[in-house]
N, C-alpha and C positions, 0 to 999 in steps of 0.2 A: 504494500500500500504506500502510495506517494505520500512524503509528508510535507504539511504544509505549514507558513508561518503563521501565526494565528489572528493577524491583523491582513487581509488580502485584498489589497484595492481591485476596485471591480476593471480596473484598466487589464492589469493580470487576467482576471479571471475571462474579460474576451479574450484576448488573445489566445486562448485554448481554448475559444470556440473553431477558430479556423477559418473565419470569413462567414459562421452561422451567427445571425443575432440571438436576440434572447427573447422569449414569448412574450404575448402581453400577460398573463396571469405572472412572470417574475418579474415584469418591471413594474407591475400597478402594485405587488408587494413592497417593494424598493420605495417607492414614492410614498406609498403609506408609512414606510417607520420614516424618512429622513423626512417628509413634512412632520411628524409628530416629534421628532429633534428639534427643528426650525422653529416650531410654534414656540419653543421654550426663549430661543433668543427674541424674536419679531416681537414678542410681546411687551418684551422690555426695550424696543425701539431702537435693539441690537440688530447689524446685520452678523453672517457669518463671515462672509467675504471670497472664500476659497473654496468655492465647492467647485469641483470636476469629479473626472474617473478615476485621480491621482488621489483624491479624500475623499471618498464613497467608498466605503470597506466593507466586509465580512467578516464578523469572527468568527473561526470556525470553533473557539471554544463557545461560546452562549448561543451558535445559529443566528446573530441577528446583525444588521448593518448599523455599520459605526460611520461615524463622521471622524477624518482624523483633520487636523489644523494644520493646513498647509502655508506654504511661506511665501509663494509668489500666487500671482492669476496667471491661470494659464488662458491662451492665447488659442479663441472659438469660442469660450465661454461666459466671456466677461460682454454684460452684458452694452449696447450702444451707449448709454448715458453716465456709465462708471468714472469714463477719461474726465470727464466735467465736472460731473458730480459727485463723485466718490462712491463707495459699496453701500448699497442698502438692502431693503430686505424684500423687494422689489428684482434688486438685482440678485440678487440670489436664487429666486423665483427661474428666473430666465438662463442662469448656469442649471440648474435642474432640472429644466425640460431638454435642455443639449444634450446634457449627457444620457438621459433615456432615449432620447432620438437616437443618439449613437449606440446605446446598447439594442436598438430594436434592428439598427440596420448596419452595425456592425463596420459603418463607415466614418472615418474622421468629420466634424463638424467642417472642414473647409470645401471637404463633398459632398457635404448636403443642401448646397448654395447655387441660385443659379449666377449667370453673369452679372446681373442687374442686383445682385444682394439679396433677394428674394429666398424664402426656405424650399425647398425642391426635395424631400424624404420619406413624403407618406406611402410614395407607388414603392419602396422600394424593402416595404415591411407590411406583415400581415395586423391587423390590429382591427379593431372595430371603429365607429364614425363615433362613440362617446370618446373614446380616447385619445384619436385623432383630434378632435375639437377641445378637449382640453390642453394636450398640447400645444396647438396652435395658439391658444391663446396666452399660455406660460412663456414661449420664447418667439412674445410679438414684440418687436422695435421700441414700443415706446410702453412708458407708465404710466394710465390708461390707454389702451385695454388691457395691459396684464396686469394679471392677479398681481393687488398691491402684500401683500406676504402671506404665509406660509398657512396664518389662519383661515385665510379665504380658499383658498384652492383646497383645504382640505376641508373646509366645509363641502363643497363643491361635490368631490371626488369620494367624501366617506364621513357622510354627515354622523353615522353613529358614533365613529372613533376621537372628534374632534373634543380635545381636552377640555374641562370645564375648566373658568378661571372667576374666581374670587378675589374679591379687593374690598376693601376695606375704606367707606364713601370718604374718610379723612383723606385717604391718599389720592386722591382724584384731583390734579390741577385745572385749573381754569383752560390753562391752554390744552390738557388732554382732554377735555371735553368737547373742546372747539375741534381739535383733529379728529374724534372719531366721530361728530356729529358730520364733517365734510366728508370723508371716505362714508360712513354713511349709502349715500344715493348711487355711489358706482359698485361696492358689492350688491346692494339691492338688483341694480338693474346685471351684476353679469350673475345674479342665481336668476333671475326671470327667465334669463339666454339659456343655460345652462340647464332649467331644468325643462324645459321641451327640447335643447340640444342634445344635452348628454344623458339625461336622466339618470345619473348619480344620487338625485334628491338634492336640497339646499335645505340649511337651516340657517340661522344669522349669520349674516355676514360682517356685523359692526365690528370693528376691530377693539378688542376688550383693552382695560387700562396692564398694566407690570402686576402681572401675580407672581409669589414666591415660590421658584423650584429651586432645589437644588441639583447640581448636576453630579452624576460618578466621573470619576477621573482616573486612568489606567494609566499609568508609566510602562511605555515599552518602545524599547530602539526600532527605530525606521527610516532608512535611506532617504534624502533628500528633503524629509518631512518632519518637522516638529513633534517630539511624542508627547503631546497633550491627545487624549484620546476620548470623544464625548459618546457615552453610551448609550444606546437608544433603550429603554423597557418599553415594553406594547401592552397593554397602556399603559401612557407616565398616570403615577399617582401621585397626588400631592400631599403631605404633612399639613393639619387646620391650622389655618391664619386665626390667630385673635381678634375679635373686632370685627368679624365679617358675617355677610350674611348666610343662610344654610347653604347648602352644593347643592345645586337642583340633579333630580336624580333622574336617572337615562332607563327609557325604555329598553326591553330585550332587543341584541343584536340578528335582525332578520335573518332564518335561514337564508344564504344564499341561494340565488336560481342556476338551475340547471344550464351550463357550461357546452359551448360547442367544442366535443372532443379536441377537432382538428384544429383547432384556436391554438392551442395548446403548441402543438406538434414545431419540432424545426423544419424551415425550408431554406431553400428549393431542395426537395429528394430528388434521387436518381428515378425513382417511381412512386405515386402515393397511391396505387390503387388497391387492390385485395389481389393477395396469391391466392390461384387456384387452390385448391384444394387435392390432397393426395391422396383420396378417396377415390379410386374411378369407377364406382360402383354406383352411383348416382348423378340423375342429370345437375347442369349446374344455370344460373340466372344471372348471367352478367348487367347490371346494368351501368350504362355509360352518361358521364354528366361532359355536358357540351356545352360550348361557350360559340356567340357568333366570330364569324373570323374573321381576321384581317393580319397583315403582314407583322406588324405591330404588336398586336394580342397574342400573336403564336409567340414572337419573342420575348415578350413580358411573363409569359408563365412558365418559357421555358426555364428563364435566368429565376425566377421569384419562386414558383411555386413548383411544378414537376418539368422535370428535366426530358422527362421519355415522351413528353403532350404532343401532339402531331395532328396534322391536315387531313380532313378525311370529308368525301361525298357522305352526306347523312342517308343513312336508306329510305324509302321512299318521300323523300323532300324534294332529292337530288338540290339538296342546300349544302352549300360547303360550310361544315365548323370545325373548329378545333375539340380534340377528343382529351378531354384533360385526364379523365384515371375510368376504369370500370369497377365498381363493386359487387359484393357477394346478396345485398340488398339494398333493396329501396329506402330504408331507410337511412343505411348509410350516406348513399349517394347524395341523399337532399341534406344530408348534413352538411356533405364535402360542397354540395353545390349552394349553401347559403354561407358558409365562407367565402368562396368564390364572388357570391354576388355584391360583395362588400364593396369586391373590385373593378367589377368587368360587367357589361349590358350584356344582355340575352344566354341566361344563363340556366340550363335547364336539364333534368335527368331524362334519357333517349328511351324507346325501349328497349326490353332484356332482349339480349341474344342467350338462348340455350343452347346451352354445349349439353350435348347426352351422352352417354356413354361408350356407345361405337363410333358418335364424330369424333370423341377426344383420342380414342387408340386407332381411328384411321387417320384423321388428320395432322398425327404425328406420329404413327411408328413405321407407318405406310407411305412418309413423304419419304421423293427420291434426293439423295444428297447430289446438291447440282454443283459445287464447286467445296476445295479441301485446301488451304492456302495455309502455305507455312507463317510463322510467326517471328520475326526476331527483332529482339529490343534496340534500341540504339544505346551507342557506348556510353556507358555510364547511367544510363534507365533504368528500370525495374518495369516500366509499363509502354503500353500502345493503344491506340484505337483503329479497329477494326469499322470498315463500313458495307454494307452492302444490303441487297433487299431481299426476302421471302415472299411467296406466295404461298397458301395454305395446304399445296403438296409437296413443297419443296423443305429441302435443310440445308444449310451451310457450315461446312465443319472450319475451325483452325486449328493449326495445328503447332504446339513448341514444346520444346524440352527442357524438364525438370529436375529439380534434386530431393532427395525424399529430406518431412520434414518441412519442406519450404510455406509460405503458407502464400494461397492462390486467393484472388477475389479478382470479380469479372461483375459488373455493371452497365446494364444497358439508357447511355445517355440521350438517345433519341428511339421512340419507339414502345410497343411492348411485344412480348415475345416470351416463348419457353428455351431456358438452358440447361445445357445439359454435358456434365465434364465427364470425359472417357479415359480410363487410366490406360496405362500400357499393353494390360494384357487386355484390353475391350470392356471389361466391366464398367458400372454408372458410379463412380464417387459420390457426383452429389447433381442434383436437379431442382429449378423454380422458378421462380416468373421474375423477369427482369434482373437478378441480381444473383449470383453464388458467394460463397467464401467456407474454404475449407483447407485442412491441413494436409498438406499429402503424406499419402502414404508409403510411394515408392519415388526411384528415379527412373527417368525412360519421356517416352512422349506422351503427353496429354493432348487430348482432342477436347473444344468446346465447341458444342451443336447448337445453333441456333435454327429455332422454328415457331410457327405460326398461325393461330386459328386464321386471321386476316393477311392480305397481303400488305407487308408494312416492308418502311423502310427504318434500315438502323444503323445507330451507333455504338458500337460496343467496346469499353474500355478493358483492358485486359493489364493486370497487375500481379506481381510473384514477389513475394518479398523473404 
């Protein structure tokens, strides 16, 4: 088991994603502890000043995201009005939606930008149109329209969780009354937006006067970064103020609603649809979720969401769409095709194609192999891609040589298709849809058979490590 340090800035933790972002259900947890951090500073009319990927952490001893105290701003996150006017908690707001942008798309903040300054990042992440619109409005150019701190957006975003704060009416100045009576009318009006926008719910947005928290403080060495270290509890609890009025007390936290699996999931895969089944003893129900086509949309979900999506005549439409995955059911499909419609117009599950049980063992043990093409890496590789196309009698074998031991994976990046790796002496290793990976067992030459209920074409990446 890899060990890890126990302060792990989330900058780190992309970078082993590999160029995958991060789901919305991880980042809308992230935003929920470090805005419930924030509220403790904002309230006291403190900014933070330093928030990026470089002090956005993880401990992995308590599971929960730290804020560490960094020394400089870094540069994408600071927000337009900082050089002038210094850190506020405004700006802080607007470092914290950057960096969820970048953990959703996994791209540096200077590539989330068009020429003209403009944000240019939502096509290039799965997420829903509440989050998106909060976003959008966390790291807007000026203050108003962003959220003026940490209190409001997480009203916004998670009205149950938003810390209660007590004050004590002696401590109320003249001029704090005067500030949150004028902030006032613009969180009013962005929960109005918000709650037909986002439907998160809203509860007050007035920005409350300095209640008393205390914070924990961890001393621990950290490269480049100050080890002041602020620990988030979910929820912060507070110790009773004397002199104050009672805590008003909070309704039960709603069960959450039922979640779209594929919400979840990382893209783009190499294929997102249902493996057949290795049962051939029963028919099967593929159904296909389609998207209208255009040059543009095939390349959009090739790169974002499945990698194998491809062009295809709709049966009796004779409409051209893009064929994004097949499922094992209907319901699946309409899952995968209402995340889809998040994204993309005319987005809709096709009907089943059945596979029965003498199509699936004529259609592929019956196809003639039309072509057997050696394999070989170039110097210093370990991989290739292979391209070529099937028809639903046809197979294509390749063919390269192994060391036992070694481990094989094969993915097909355009297309789908059944695989299927042949060891030396002819026997099956291993067989599935779109993708294998297995350990070999001997040395000698491996064949990988590619074949096909449809006539498709393909890309298949072949790897030996």
């Amino acid at each position: 088991m890899q060990n890890y340090p126990q302060f792990m800035p989330y900058q780190n933790i992309l970078a082993e994603h590999y160029g995958k972002g991060f789901s919305e259900a991880e980042v809308t947890d992230i935003v929920r502890q470090v805005l419930t951090l924030l509220t403790q500073w904002h309230d006291q009319g403190q900014a933070y000043g330093f928030i990026s990927l470089e002090t956005i952490a993880y401990d992995h001893s308590s599971q929960q995201v730290l804020l560490l105290q960094g020394s400089q701003l870094i540069n994408g996150y600071v927000a337009p009005e900082v050089a002038a006017s210094g850190v506020s908690p405004a700006g802080d707001i607007y470092a914290l939606g950057v960096a969820i942008t970048v953990l959703l798309t996994a791209q540096p903040p200077e590539a989330l930008r068009n020429l003209d300054g403009s944000w240019n990042w939502s096509d290039r992440c799965v997420i829903s149109d509440q989050l998106e619109s909060v976003l959008n409005i966390a790291i807007a150019d000026y203050a108003p329209p962003r959220f003026a701190d940490a209190r409001q957006m997480l009203a916004v975003m998670f009205p149950q969780s938003v810390p209660s704060t007590v004050v004590a009416s002696s401590n109320i100045s003249n001029n704090q009354q005067s500030n949150s009576s004028k902030s006032a009318p613009l969180g009013i009006a962005i929960g109005v937006v918000m709650a037909g926008l986002v439907g998160f719910g809203v509860s007050s947005l007035l920005k409350p006067p300095q209640p008393n928290v205390n914070n924990s403080v961890v001393n621990t060495p950290s490269p480049n970064i100050q080890t002041t270290v602020t620990a988030i509890a979910s929820p912060i609890t507070k110790s009773p103020t004397p002199n104050t009025s009672p805590t008003p007390s909070q309704s039960p936290t709603p069960s959450p609603s039922p979640t779209n699996p594929f919400e979840n999931e990382r893209y783009p895969k190499s294929a997102c649809g249902d493996p057949l089944p290795t049962d051939n003893g029963s028919s099967i129900s593929l159904y296909p979720v389609f998207v209208d086509y255009s040059d543009i949309v095939l390349q959009q979900i090739q790169s974002q969401f499945c990698q194998d999506a491809l062009a295809k005549v709709r049966k009796g439409t004779n409409r051209r769409g893009v064929q994004v995955a097949s499922f094992t059911s209907r319901d699946r499909a309409s899952l995968f095709a209402a995340l889809l419609s998040k994204r993309f117009k005319g987005v809709e599950v096709g009907e089943p194609t059945i596979i029965t049980p003498s199509s699936r063992s004529s259609s592929i043990s019956e196809s003639v192999v039309v072509s057997s093409d050696r394999v070989d890496f170039a110097g210093g590789s370990n991989s290739a891609t292979v391209s070529g196309n099937v028809s639903s009698s046809q197979k294509r074998q390749y063919v390269l040589n192994c060391g036992s031991g070694q481990q094989f994976n094969a993915a097909l990046l355009q297309g789908q298709a059944n695989l299927r790796l042949i060891d030396p002496n002819g026997a099956t290793v291993a067989s599935g849809s779109n993708s294998l990976s297995v350990k070999l067992p001997r040395s000698g030459d491996y064949t990988v058979e590619v074949s096909a209920f449809d006539p498709i074409s393909f890309n298949l990446r072949i790897e030996v490590l």
